[in-house]
C-alpha positions in Angstrom: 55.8 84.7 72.5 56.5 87.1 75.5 54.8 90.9 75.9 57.2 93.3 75.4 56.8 96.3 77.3 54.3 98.9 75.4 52.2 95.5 75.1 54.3 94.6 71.7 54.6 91.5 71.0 57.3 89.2 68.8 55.5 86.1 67.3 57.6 83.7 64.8 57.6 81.5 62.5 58.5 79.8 59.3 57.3 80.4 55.1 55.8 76.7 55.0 58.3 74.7 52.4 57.2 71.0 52.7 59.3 70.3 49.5 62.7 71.4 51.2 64.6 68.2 52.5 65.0 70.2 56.0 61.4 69.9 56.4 60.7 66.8 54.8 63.5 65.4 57.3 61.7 67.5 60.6 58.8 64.8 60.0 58.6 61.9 61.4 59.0 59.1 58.5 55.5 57.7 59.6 53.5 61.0 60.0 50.7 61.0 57.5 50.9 64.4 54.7 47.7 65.3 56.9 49.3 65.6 60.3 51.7 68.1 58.9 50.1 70.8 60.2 49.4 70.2 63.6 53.0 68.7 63.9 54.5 71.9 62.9 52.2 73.6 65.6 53.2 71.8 68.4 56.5 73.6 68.0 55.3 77.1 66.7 52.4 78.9 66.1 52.6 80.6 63.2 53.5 79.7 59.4 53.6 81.8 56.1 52.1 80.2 53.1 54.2 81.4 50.1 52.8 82.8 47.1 53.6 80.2 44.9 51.5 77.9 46.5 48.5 79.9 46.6 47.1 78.4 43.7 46.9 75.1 45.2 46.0 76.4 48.6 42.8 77.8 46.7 41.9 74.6 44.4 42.7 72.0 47.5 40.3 73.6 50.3 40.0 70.7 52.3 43.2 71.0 53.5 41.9 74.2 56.1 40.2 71.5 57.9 43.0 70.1 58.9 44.5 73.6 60.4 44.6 73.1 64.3 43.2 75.8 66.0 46.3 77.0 67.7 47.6 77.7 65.0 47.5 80.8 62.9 47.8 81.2 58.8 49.3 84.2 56.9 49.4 83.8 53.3 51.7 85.6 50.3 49.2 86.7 48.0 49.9 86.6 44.3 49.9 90.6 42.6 49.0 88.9 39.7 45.5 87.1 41.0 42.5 89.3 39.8 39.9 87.5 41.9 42.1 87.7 45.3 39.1 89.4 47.3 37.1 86.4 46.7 39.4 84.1 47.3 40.7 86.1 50.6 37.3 86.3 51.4 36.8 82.3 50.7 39.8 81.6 53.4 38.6 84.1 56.2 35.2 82.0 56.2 36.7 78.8 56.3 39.6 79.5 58.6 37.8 82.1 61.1 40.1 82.6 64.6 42.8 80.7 62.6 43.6 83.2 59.9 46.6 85.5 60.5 46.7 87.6 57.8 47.2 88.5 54.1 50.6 90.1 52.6 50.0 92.0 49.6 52.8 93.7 47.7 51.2 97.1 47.3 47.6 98.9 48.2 46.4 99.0 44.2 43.9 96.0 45.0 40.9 97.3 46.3 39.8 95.4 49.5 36.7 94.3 50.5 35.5 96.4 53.8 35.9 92.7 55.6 39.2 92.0 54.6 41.3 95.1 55.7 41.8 93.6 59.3 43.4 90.8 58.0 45.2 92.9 54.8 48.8 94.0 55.3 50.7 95.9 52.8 54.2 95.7 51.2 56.0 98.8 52.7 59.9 100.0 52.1 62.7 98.4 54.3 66.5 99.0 54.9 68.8 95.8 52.8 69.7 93.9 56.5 73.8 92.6 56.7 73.1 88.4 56.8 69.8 88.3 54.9 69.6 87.7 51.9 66.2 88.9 51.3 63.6 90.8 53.1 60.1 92.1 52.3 58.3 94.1 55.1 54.4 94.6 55.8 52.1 96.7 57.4 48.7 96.8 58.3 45.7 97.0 60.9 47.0 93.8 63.4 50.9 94.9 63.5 54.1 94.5 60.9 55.2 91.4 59.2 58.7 90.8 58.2 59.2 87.6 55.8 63.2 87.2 55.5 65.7 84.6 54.0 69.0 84.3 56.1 72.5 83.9 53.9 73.3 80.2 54.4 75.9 79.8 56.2 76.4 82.7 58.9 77.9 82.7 62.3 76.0 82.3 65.4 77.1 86.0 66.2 76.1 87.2 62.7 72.3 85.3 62.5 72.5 86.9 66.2 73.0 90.8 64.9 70.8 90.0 61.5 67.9 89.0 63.5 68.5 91.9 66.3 68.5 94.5 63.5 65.5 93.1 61.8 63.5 92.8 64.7 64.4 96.1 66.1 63.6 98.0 63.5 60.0 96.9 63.1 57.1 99.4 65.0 57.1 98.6 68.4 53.7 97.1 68.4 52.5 93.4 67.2 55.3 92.3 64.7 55.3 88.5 63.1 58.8 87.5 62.0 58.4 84.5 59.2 61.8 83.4 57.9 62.4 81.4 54.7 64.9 79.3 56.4 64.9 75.2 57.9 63.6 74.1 61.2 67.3 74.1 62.7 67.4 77.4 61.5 64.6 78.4 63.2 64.8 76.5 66.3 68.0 78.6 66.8 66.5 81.5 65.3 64.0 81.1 68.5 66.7 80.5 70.8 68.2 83.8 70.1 65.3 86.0 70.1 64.2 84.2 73.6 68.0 84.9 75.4 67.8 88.5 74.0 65.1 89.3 75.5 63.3 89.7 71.5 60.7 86.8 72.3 
């Protein structure tokens, strides 16, 4: 993660998907489930925990123990979840320095005064050529962009896809997550670094 000048700053990473046989493979065969984490942190720094999990993230807490503290959370909330303040409020307590953030789809849910430093909110963003999906949030602590690459795409086409997407975030604090597997990433990285993006 480099400054950018204006004091921006690009920080990546993935939407955690243990269940994908890219990740399963990017694990050592002998790495205990609870080593996951810190693992993944030796090679980046951030990870997105999708929405679809959040109901196990909340029922399985003794998991955020195990969160090295280089490493920094964000987590899709659920629309649908009536008690999210609580629960939000739950994971800031137990995670402290290590929480990132919470993307919300829109503002309806009333935050908690606490939570709106950590809240950021679903806001409009242009279709991207080479992703096949991209949501885009803002809030207090910068803009996240959560995106899912087309399978398959050139090296000069990821290249353009991830320049456009990064580009057109506010130049201030912007978190990249991509749905996509460690490769992907890795060279995901590798780009952003040579152009100057990370």
């Amino acid at each position: 993660m480099n400054r950018e000048s204006g004091g921006a700053t690009l920080c990546l990473g993935a939407v955690r998907d243990d269940a994908s046989p890219a990740w399963t493979a990017f694990y050592p065969d002998d790495l205990p489930e609870d080593w996951r984490l810190p693992y993944y942190a030796h090679y980046w720094k951030n990870l997105l925990v999708p929405s679809r999990d959040w109901a196990w993230q909340v029922s399985a807490r003794g998991w955020l123990d195990e969160v090295p503290e280089d490493l920094s959370l964000y987590f899709e909330v659920p629309s649908s979840v009536r008690e999210a303040n609580s629960v939000m409020q739950t994971l800031a307590q137990a995670l402290g320095a290590r929480l990132g953030g919470f993307l919300l789809d829109d503002d309806q849910l009333p935050l908690d005064p606490g939570l709106r430093a950590y809240a950021f909110t679903g806001v409009p963003f242009p279709p991207v050529p080479g992703a096949r999906d991209v949501a885009a949030y803002a809030g207090m602590a910068g803009s996240v962009l959560v995106a899912e690459p087309q399978p398959g795409l050139s090296l000069r086409h990821r290249r353009e896809m991830l320049e456009r997407m990064t580009r057109a975030l506010p130049d201030r604090r912007r978190f990249l997550f991509l749905r996509c597997g460690p490769g992907e990433l890795e060279e995901a990285e590798t780009i952003l670094r040579l152009g100057g993006l990370l």
